[in-house]
VOGU-3710 file (C-alpha; in Angstrom, 3 decimals, decimal comma):
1> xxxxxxxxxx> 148,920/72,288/204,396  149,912/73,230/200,954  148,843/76,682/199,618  145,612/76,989/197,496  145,884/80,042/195,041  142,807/82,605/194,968  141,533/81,576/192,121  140,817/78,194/193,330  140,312/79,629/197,130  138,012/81,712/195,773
11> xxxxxxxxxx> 135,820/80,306/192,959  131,821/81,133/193,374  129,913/77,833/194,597  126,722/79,090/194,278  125,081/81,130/191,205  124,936/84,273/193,575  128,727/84,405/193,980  129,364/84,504/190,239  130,274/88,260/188,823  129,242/89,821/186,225
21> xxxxxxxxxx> 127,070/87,140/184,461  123,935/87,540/185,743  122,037/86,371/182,471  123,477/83,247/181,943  122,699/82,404/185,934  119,420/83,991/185,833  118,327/81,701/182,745  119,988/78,459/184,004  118,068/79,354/187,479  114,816/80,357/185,219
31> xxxxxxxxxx> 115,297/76,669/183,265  115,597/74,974/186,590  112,588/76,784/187,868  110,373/76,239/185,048  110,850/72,327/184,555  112,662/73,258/181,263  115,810/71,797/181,227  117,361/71,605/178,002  119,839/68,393/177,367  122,589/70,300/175,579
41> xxxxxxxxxx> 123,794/73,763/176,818  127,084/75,380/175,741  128,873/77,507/177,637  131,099/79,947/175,586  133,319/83,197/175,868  136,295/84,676/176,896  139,225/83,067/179,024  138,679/83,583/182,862  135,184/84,532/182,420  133,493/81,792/184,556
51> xxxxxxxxxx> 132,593/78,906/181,784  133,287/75,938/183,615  132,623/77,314/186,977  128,958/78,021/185,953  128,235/74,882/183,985  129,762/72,894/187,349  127,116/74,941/189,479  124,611/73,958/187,241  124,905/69,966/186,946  125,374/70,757/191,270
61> xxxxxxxxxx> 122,096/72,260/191,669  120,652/69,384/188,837  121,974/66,960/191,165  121,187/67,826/194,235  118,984/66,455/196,546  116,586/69,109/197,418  116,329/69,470/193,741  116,494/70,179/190,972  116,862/73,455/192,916  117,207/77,071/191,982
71> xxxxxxxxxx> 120,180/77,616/194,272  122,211/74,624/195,313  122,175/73,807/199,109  125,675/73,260/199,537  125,290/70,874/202,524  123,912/67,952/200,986  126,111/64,447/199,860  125,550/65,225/196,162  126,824/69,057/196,479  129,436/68,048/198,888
81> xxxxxxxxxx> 130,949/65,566/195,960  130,590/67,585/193,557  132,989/70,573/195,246  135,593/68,215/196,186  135,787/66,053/192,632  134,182/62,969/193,580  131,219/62,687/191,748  130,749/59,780/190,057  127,724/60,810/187,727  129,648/64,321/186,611
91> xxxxxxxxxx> 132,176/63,644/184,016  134,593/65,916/183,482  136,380/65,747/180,175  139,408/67,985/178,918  138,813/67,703/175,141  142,295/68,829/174,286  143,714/65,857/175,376  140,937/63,284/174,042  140,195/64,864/170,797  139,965/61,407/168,700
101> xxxxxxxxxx> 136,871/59,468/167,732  137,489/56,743/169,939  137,188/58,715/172,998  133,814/60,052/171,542  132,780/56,183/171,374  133,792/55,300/175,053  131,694/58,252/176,389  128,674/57,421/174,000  128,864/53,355/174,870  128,897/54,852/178,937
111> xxxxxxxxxx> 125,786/57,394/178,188  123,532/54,539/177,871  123,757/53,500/181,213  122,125/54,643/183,896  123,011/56,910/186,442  124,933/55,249/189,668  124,344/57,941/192,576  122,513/60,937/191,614  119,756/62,191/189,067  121,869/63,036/186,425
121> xxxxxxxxxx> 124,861/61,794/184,876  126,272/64,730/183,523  129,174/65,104/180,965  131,010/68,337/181,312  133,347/68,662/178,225  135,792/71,549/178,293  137,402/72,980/175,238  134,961/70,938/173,270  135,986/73,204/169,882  139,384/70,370/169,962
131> xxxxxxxxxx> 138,041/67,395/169,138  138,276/66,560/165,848  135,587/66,613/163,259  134,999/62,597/163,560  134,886/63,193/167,277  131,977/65,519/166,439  130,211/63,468/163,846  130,458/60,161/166,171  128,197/63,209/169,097  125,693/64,048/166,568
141> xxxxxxxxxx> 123,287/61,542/167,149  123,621/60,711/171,116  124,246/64,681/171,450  120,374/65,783/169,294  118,772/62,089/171,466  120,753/61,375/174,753  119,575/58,914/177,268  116,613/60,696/179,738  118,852/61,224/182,344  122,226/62,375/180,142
151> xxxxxxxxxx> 122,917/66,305/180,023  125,588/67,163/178,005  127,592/70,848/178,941  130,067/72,199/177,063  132,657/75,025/177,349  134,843/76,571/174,941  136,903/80,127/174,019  136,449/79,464/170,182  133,167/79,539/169,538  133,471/79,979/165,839
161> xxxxxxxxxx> 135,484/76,940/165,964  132,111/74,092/166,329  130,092/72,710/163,631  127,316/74,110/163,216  125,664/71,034/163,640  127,172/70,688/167,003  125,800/74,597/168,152  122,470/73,487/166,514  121,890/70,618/169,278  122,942/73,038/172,053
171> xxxxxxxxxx> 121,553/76,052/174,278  124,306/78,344/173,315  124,688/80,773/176,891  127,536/83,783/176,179  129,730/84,913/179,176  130,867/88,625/178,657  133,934/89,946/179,482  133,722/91,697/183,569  134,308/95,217/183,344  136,587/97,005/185,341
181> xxxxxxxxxx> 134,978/97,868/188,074  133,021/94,087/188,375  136,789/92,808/188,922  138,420/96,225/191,392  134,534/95,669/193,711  135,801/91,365/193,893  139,076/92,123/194,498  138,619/94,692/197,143  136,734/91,533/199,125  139,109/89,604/198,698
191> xxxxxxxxxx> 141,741/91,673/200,136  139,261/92,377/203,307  139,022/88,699/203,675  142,195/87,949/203,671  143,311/90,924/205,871  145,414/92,778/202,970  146,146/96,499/203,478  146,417/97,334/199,484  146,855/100,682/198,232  144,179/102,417/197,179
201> xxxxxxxxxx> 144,020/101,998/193,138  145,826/99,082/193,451  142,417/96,855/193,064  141,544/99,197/189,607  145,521/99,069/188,174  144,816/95,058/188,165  141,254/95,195/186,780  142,827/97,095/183,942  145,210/94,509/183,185  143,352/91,697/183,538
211> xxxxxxxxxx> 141,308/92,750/180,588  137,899/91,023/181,497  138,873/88,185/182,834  138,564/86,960/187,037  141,210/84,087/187,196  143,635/86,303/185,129  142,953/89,533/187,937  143,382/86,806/190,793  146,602/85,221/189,755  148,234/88,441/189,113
221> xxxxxxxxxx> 146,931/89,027/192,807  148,755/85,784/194,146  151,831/87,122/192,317  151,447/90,833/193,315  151,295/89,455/197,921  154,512/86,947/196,551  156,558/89,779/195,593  155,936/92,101/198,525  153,417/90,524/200,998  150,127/91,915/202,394
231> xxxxxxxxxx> 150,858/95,708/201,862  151,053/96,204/197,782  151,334/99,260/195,860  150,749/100,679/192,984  154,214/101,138/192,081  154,885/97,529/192,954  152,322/96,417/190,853  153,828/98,264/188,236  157,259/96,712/188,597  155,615/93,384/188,981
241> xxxxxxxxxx> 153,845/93,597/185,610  156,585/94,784/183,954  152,950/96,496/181,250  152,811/99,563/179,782  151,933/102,765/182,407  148,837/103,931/181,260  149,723/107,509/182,181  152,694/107,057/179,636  150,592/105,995/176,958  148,333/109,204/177,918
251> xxxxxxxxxx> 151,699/111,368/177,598  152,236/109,935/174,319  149,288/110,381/172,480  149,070/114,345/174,095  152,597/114,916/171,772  150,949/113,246/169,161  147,975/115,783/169,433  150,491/118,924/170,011  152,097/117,513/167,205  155,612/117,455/168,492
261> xxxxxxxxxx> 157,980/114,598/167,055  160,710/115,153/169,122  158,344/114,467/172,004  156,546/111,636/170,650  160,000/110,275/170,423  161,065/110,996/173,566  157,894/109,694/175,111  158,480/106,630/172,910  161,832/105,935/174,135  160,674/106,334/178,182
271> xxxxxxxxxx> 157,933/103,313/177,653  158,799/99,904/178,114  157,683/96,524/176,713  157,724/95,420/173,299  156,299/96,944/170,210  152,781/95,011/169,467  151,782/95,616/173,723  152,978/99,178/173,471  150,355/99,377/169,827  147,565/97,498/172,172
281> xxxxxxxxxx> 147,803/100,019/174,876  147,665/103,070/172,521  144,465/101,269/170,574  143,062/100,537/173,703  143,823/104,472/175,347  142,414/106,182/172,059  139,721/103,625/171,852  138,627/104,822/175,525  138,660/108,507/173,835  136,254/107,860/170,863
291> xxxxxxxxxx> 133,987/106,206/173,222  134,310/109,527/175,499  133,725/111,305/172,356  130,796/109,936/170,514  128,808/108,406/174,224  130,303/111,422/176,718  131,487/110,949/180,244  128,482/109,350/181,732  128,436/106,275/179,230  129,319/103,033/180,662
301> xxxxxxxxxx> 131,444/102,162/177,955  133,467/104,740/178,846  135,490/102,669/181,730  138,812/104,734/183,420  139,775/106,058/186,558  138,834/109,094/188,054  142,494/111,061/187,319  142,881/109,306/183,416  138,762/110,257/182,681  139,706/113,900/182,503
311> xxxxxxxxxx> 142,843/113,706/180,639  140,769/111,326/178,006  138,088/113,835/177,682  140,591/116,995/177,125  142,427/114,623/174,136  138,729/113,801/173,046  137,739/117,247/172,955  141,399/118,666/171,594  141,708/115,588/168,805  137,695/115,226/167,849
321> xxxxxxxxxx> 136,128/112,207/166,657  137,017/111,925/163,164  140,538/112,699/163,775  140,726/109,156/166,484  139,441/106,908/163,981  142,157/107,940/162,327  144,385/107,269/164,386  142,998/103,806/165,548  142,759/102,660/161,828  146,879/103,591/161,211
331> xxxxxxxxxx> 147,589/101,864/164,238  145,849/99,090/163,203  147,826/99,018/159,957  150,898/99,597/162,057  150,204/96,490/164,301  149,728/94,300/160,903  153,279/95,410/159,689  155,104/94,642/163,096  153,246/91,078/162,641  154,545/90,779/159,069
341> xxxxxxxxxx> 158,067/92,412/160,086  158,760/91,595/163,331  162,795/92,767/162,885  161,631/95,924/162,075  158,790/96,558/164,621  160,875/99,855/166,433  161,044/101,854/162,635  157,562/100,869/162,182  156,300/101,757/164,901  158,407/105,334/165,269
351> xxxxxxxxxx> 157,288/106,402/161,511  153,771/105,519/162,337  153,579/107,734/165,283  155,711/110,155/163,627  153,346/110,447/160,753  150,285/111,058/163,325  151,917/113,665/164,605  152,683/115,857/161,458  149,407/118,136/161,576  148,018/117,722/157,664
361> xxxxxxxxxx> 148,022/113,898/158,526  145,517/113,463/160,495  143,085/116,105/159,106  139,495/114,759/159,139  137,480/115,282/155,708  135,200/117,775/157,268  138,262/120,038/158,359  139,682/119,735/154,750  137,031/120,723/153,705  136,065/124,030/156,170
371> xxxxxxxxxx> 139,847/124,489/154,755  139,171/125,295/150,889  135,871/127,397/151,806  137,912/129,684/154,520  140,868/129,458/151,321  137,972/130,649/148,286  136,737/132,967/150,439  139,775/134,480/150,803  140,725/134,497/147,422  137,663/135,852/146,038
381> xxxxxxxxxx> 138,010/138,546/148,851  141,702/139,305/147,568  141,010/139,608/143,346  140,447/142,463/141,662  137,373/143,311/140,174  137,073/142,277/136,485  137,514/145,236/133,988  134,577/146,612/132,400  133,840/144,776/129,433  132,691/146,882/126,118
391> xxxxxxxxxx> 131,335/145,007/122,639  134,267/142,668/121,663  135,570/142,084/118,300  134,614/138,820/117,114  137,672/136,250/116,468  139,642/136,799/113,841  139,298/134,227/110,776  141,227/134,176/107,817  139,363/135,806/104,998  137,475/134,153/102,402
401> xxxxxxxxxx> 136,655/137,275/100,434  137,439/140,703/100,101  135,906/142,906/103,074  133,320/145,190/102,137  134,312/148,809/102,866  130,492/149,700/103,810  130,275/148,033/106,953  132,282/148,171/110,266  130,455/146,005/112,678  129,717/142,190/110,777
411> xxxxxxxxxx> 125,891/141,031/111,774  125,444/137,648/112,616  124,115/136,298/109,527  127,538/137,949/107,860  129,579/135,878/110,099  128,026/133,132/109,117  127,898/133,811/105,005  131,598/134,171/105,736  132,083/130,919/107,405  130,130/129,179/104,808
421> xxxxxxxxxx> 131,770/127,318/101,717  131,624/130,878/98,782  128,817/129,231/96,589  126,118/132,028/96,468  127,047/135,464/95,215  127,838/137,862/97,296  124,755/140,787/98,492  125,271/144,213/96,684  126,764/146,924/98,540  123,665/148,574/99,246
431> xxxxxxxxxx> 122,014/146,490/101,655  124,701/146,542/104,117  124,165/150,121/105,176  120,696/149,313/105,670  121,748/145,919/107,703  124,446/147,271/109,591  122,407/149,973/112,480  119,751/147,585/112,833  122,479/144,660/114,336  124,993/147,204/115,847
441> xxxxxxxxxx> 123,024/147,427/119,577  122,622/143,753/120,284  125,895/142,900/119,255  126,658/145,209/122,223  124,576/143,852/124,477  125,380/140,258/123,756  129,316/139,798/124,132  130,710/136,996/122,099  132,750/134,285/124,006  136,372/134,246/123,636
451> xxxxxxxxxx> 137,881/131,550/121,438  138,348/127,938/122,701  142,004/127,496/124,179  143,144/124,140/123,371  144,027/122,180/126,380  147,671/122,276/127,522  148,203/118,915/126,895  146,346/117,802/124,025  148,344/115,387/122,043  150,308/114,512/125,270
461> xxxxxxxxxx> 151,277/111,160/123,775  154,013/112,875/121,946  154,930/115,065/125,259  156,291/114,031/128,193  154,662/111,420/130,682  155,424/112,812/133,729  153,933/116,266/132,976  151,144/115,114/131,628  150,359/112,787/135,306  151,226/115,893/137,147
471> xxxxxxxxxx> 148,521/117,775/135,352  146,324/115,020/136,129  146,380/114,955/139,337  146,319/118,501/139,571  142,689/118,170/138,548  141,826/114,920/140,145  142,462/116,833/143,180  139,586/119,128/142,660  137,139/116,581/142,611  138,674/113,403/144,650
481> xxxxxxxxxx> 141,529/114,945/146,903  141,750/111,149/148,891  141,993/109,175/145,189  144,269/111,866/144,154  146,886/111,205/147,302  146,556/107,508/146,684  147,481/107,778/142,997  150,437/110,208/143,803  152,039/108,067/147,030  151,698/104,577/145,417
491> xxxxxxxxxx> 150,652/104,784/141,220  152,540/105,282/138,397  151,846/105,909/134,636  153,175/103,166/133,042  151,591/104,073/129,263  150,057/106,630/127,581  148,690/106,428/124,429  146,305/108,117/122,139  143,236/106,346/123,856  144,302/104,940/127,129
501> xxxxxxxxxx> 145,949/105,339/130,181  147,792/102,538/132,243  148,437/103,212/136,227  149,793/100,563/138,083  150,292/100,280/141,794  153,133/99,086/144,201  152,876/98,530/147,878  149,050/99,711/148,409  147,531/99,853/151,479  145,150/97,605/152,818
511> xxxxxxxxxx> 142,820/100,289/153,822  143,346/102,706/150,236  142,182/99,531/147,643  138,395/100,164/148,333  139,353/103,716/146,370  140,906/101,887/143,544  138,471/98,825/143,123  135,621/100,767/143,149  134,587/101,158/139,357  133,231/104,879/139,773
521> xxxxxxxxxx> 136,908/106,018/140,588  137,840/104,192/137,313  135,633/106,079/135,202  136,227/109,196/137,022  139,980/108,892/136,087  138,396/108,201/132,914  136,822/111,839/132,244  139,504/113,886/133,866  142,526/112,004/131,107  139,733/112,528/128,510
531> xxxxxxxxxx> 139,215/116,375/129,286  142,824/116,504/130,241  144,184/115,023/126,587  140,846/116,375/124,596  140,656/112,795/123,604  138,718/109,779/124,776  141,147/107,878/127,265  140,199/104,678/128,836  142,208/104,573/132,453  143,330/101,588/133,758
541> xxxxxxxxxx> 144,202/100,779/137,271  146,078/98,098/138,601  148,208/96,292/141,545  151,306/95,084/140,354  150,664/92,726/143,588  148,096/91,098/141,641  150,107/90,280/138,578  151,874/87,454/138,099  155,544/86,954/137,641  156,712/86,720/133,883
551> xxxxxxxxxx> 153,271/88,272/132,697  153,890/90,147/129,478  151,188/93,316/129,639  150,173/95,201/126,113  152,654/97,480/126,411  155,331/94,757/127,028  153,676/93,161/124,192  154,065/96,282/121,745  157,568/97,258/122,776  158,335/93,525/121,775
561> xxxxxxxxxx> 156,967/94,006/118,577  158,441/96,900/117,907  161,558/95,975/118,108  161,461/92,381/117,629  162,422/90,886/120,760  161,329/88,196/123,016  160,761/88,309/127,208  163,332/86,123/129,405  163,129/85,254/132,722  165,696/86,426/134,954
571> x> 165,682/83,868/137,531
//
């Protein structure tokens, strides 16, 4: 007798036996039970998940002959042809393989007929998102009015993927993924069923890889009893798979949080598998550490073994929220650049990691900013105390007419007869004595302000450039610190002139254009030139990206004026 896998041996017959899903059964088994059986349900979610396997329970317990029943009997001729395939009234259809309108024609021109042994002829169409969009319009109308005794179940992985007319004709019923321990507590039955003497954690190390799905957890199973019959280990399991070691991947990201490169490296280099499955166990390791960190060890969400739980929640605790978002969002961005650059996925991935690990990389905006106040308190702590200040002398002006021997301290109103254009005569000499005591005490009291420094760099145009953007982001980085790193990694000033300011961008990040697109940035660029200069400077920001080849910009345009030239193409 040939050999059936597990998957097949051990698929659920009944709605009780299915894992994991109890909503979807417990609504078909409600629908059944309430005499409200739709026409049209869809069955959709992840691979291995139980699709078809429910929706063939269902048209079983629709057909058989105790029924419609709640729970299929199992025993009777209708149940008994529908386990072993041969059912004439359910019609199973792979839509991958009859994806063309004619098909869809055939199976509408059968629907009208009626049913040959049982109470329903059912059409079970799997992968239903690959018919084409004829296929779909020729369903519309038998699919919204079948036939009385036509049901119509669907399956598919792509959800997104069906008209909308299609999903608006259906009862759309959502498998979830099985979590870890759904798959480990099946497994472990199967092994006492079939007499298997696994290791412990060997039932858990293939619910992790299996990553939600049954079938996939069962045919690494048949594999895992191929390789080294009905005693597996761990270790086997690992040499089967041929995956990532978790424990590895927990090594790793503790250099990264020590902040050792040389051990991230050396970590890297003891890891097998390629790049992008080495990215999707670190996303999926830290991932497990924000959830410990925002939902705590108790959470559900929260899904590890025993031994990895603790070592999550030290790097949760040791790293801290903020700082694992991080790190999740740059590995994101790495795993796009290995897709782009696939030749260059072991640099990528190294200066990624290597970058993580430097400590000022990964410094959340909260510690930044405990940072400066620890730094200003310091500071303040540190300076000297201001020197007393007496009655200053006001600024010096050039005289406009002779200084009047009489008085030593000028009154207000004389300093501003002095600035004033010399049209009305000058007071007699007599008056100032009397003037002079009366103004001498609040001039005291009342210190004037120093004179108005002009700014460093006003009338930069005629300086140089690159001083002048230095100075700039000197104080962009007193108000915007992230804008200010993203202007000084990947902007340059490309002109300057009297009343505006040209940066342009190479090579920006997906995840840093939100900064630049975002018009308040703009205008704050805006005010710090304009202070900066002592001028009103319009800033402009752009992505050479977005440019087009050959495109002459205004200052191309005045440099070609200037000196009377014309712009060639080089290729």
């Amino acid at each position: 007798m040939s050999y059936l896998v597990l998957a097949r041996k051990y698929r659920p017959r009944f709605f009780r036996d299915v894992v994991g899903q109890a909503v979807v059964t417990g609504t078909l088994q409600g629908a059944i039970g309430e005499g409200r059986i739709g026409h049209a349900y869809l069955f959709s979610g992840a691979r291995g998940t139980g699709k078809t396997t429910t929706a063939r329970i269902f048209a079983k317990a629709l057909n058989c002959e105790t029924g419609p029943a709640v729970e299929p009997c199992g025993t009777c001729e209708r149940c008994l042809c529908a386990d072993n395939g041969s059912e004439a009234d359910l019609i199973e259809i792979d839509a991958a393989s009859h994806t063309g309108v004619d098909h869809v024609r055939d199976l509408r021109d059968q629907a009208a007929y009626a049913p040959m042994c049982a109470r329903h002829k059912i059409y079970l169409i799997d992968e239903v998102h690959m018919l084409s969009k004829p296929a779909f319009n020729a369903l519309l109308k038998t699919l919204e009015e079948p036939p009385p005794r036509v049901k119509f179940l669907f399956a598919t992985t792509e959800l997104h993927k069906l008209p909308d007319t299609i999903r608006s004709r259906c009862q759309i019923l959502q498998l979830s993924t099985l979590s870890e321990d759904e798959i480990s507590g099946h497994l472990d039955g199967v092994f006492e069923s079939e007499k298997i003497s696994a290791e412990a954690g060997v039932s858990a190390a293939i619910a992790r890889r299996s990553r939600g799905g049954m079938r996939d957890a069962l045919s690494l199973t048949d594999q895992l009893l191929a390789l080294v019959g009905d005693q597996p280990t761990v270790a086997d399991l690992e040499r089967l798979a041929g995956s990532i070691d978790r424990a590895a991947v927990g090594t790793l990201v503790r250099k990264l949080a020590d902040h050792d490169p040389g051990g991230v490296l050396e970590a890297l280099a003891a890891l097998s598998g390629s790049e992008a499955d080495l990215v999707s166990a670190l996303l999926q390791y830290l991932r497990s550490c924000l959830l410990a960190a925002h939902c705590g060890e108790s959470s559900p969400l929260f899904e590890a073994s025993p031994e990895m739980r603790a070592e999550m929640l030290a790097i949760a605790g040791d790293l801290g929220a903020e700082r694992l978002e991080i790190f999740l969002t740059e590995l994101l961005l790495a795993r796009e650049a290995i897709a782009r650059l696939p030749a260059e996925a072991p640099i990528t991935l190294e200066l990624c990691l290597l970058e993580l690990a430097r400590p000022e990389a990964a410094l959340g905006l909260a510690e930044i900013a405990s940072r400066l106040v620890a730094l200003e308190a310091r500071l303040g702590a540190a300076a000297p105390p201001p020197p007393a200040i007496s009655a200053p002398a006001p600024p010096a002006s050039p005289p406009r007419r002779a200084p009047e021997p009489a008085s030593t301290v000028a009154s207000a109103e004389d300093s501003t007869e002095a600035q004033a254009p010399a049209q009305a005569p000058a007071q007699a000499p007599a008056q100032a004595p009397a003037q002079a005591p009366a103004q001498a005490p609040a001039q005291a009291q009342a210190p004037v302000p120093p004179p108005r420094v002009q700014p460093k760099f006003a009338g930069a145009v005629h300086s140089s450039n690159k001083e002048a953007w230095e100075r700039f982001l000197e104080l962009l980085t007193e108000s915007a610190g992230a804008l200010s790193e993203v202007l000084a990694s990947h902007g340059k000033l490309v002109e300057l002139s009297s009343d505006r300011a040209v940066v342009r961008f190479e090579k920006l990040r997906q995840a840093d254009r939100p900064l630049i697109e975002d018009s308040r940035n703009r205008k704050l660029c805006s005010r710090v030139f304009s202070k900066l200069l002592d001028a009103n400077i319009e800033v402009r920001l752009e992505d050479a990206s977005n440019l087009p080849s050959g495109t002459e910009d205004e200052f191309t345009q005045s440099v070609k004026g200037l000196f009377g030239g014309r712009l060639e193409n080089s290729e």
